[in-house]
Each structure stands twice: as C-alpha cells, then as structure tokens.
C-alpha positions in Angstrom: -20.4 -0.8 -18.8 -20.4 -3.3 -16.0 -18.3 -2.5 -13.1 -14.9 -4.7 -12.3 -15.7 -7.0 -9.5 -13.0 -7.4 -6.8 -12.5 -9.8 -3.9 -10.4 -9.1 -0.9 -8.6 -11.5 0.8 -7.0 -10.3 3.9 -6.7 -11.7 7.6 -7.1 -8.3 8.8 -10.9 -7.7 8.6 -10.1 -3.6 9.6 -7.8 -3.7 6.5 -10.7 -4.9 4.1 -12.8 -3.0 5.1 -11.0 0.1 4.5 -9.8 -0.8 1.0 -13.5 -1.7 0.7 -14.7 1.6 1.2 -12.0 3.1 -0.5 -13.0 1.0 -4.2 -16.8 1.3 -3.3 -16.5 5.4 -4.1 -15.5 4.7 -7.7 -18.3 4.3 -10.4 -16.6 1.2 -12.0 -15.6 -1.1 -9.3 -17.5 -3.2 -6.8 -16.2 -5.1 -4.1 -18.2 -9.1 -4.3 -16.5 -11.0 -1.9 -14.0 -11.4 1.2 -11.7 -14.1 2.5 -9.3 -14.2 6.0 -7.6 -17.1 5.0 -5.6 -18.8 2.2 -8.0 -21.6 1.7 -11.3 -19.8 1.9 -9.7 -17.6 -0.6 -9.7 -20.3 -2.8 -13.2 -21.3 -2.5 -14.5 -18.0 -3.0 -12.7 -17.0 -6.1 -14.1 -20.2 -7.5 -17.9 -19.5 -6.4 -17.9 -15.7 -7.3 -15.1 -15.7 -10.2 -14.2 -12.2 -9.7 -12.5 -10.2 -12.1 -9.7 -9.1 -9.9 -8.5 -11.0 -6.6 -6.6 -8.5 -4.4 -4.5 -10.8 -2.1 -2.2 -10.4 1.1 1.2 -12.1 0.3 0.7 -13.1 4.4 -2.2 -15.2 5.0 -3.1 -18.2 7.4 -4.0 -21.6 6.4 -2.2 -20.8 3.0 0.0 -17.5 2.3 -1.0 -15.4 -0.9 1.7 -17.2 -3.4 0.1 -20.9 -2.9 -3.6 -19.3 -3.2 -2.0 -17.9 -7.0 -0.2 -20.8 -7.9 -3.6 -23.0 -6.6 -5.2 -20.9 -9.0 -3.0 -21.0 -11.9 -2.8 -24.7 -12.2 -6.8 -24.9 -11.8 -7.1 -22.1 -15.0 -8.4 -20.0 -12.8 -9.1 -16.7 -15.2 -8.9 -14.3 -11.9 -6.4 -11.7 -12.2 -4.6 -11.8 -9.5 -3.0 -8.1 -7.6 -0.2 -9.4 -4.6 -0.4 -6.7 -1.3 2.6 -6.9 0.6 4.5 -5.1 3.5 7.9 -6.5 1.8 10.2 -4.2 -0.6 11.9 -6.4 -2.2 12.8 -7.5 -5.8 12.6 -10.9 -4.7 9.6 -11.3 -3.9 8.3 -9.7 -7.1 9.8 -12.5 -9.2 7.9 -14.7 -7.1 5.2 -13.1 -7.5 5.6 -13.7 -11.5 6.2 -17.0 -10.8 3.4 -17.5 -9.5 1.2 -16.6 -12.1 0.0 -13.1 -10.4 -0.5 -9.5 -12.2 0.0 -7.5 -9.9 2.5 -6.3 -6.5 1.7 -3.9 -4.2 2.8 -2.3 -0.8 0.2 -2.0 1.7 1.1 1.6 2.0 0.0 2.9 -1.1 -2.1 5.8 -1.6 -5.8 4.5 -2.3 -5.3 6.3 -6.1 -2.9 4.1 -6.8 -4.5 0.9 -5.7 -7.8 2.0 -8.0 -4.9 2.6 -11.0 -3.5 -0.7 -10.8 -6.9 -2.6 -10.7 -7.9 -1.1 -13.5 -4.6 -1.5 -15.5 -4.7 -5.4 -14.6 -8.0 -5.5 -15.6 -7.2 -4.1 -18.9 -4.6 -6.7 -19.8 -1.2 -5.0 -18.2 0.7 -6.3 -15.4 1.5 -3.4 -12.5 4.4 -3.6 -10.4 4.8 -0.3 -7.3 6.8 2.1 -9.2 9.7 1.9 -7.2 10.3 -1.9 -7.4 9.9 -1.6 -11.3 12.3 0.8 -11.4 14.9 -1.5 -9.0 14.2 -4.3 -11.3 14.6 -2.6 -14.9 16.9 0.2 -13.7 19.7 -1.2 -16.3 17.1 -0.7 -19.3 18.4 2.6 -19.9 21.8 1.6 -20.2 21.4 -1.1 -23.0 23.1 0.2 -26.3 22.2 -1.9 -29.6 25.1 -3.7 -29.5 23.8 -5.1 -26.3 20.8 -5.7 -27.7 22.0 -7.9 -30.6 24.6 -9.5 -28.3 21.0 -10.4 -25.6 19.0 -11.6 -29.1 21.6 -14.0 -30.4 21.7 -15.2 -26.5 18.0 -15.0 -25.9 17.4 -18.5 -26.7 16.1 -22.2 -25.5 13.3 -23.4 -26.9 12.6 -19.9 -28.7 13.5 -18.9 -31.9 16.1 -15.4 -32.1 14.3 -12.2 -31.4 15.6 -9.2 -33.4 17.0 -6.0 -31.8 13.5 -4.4 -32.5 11.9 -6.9 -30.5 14.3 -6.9 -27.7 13.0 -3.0 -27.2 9.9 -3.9 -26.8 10.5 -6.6 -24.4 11.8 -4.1 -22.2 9.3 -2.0 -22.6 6.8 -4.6 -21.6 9.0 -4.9 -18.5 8.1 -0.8 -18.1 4.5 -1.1 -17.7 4.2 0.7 -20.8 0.9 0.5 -22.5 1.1 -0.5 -26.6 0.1 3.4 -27.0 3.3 4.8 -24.9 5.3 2.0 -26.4 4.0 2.9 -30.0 4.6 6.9 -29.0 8.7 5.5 -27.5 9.1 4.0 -30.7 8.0 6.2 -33.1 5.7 3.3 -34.6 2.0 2.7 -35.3 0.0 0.8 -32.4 -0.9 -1.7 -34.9 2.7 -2.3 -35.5 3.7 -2.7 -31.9 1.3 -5.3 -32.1 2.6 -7.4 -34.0 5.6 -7.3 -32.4 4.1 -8.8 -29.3 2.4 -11.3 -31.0 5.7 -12.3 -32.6 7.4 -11.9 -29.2 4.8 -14.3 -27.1 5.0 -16.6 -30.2 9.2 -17.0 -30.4 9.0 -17.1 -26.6 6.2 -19.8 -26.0 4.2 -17.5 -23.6 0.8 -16.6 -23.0 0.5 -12.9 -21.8 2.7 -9.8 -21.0 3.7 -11.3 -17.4 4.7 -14.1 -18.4 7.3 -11.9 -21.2 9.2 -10.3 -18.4 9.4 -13.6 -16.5 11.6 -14.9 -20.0 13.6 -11.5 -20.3 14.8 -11.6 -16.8 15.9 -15.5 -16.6 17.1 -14.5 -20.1 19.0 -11.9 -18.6 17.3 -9.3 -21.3 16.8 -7.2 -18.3 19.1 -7.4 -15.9 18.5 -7.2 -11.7 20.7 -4.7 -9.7 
C-alpha cells in the first residue's frame, strides 16, 4: 500500500521539522512537501496534491483558515488537519467552516497527531478530544422526546430526519467510526450506512464534516 503523503505548512521551520521526523518513523506516512507561509502553502498543495495538508491556524502572508477556504472554493481534494495553540470551541466551528477535517493543539503527543492523519485520511473528521467533548457534551443528555422535538425542527431546505437519524447525527459529531456507531446502536454496519447516505441526502451535504456543521446551526447538538 502506498504511503499517505503529508505537507507541512508552518512558519516555524524547527516546528516542521520535528513533526517531520516524528511522521517519517511510521511505515505508512511520508512527509512531500513544506510551506512557511499562507500563500506558498497554496502553491504547493496544488503542485504536489498531497493527501493530507497539516496547516498552522497562524501563518504570514495568509493565516491557515484563508489557505482552507482558498482551497475549498478551487476543489482542492486535500484533506486538510488545522494545528493550533487556541482552546477554543470557536475556533473549531471555524474551522468547519472552512472546509477543513481536522483541529489540533500544537501540544499533542506525536501518537496522537499520527492517529488523526490517519483517521482523516480514512474519510473521518478528528477534532482534540477535549474540544469534542466541550462541543457535544449535551449529547448525553438528549432523551427521545428531544430527539423528535430537534427532527420536526431540523429543517430548511432539508426534508425531516427521524429520531433514528438524529442518533446518528450525533454520533457523527463523536468521531465515531460506522463500526462503533454500528456496535452503539446495536445495528449492522451496512445499516448505519444507509442512514448516512439518507442523512447527507435530506441535509444537502457532501461528507461527515460538513453533517456536524448542519446539526450544530440546527441546534441538534447544542454548544455549552
């Protein structure tokens, strides 16, 4: 199997280099290209298309949520893994908003980083555990009769989701994989499936991301 290939963009060339060597001692990941600045970001990820983009939220020339949202409007099929110094909710929804897969602190420990590239790379959003938990800390507390109350309200341009379906939203909004989900929900993977196809079809969206985007405007999932 080919290996994933990364590009780090950074203004700190001590700082790539380190997260460098720390990717380089895994079998399935390569390291293909580096940037210092917003703009050369750009331009590389375009000449080497790299699989995953790690990107610092604080860049010169043009900070890490203009070099996503650049991307996103080209197409650009990059996934795209935010590293940040800030702990804050806030800048996670931007971070949605902008089209990326991925937030991380800069203080994670290197097993963590290798766990989330390969988690984006496999289709799944990651979000540092402890601003996913801030951010869907009120899942736990949603009986059904919330859950039908948030489907008949979980509208727009989207047709009504069912109780069922509202689970799994949240569940998206987890990280959980379609195996944990399928093991959560006492359901075949194949059935959790097509939930999520029927999900991303009601809601008009493209990809998991994108799904807990809608459920917290929708206030499916609810901010502390």
């Amino acid at each position: 199997m080919l290996p994933i290939r990364i590009m780090i963009a950074d203004d700190h060339a001590l700082l790539r280099q380190g997260i460098k060597k720390v990717l380089e001692l895994e079998d399935d990941l390569t390291v293909i290209a580096e940037a210092s600045d917003g703009e050369e970001a750009i331009k590389k990820v375009e000449e080497f298309e790299p699989d995953i983009l790690l990107l610092d939220i604080n860049m010169p020339k043009l900070n890490g949520l203009g070099v996503a949202k650049a991307l996103k409007a080209a197409d650009n099929k990059t996934n795209i893994i935010i590293l940040s110094i800030h702990d804050d909710e806030h800048y996670v929804l931007e971070v949605i908003k902008s089209g990326a897969a991925g937030y991380l602190l800069k203080d994670i420990e290197p097993g963590m980083l290798v766990n989330a590239i390969r988690t984006v790379f496999g289709g799944e959003p990651f979000i540092y555990p402890t601003l996913a938990k801030r951010l869907f800390s009120e899942l736990n507390r949603l009986d059904k009769s919330k859950r039908y109350e948030m489907a008949r309200n979980a509208r727009g341009s989207a047709e009504r989701l069912t109780a069922r379906e509202i689970e799994v939203l949240q569940l998206i909004g987890q990280g959980l994989s379609n195996h944990d989900m399928a093991q959560r929900l006492y359901l075949s993977e194949k059935t959790v499936k097509n939930h999520l196809t029927n999900i991303f079809r009601k809601i008009n969206v493209a990809d998991r991301t994108q799904a807990v985007l809608y459920a917290i405007r929708h206030k499916i999932v609810h901010l502390e």
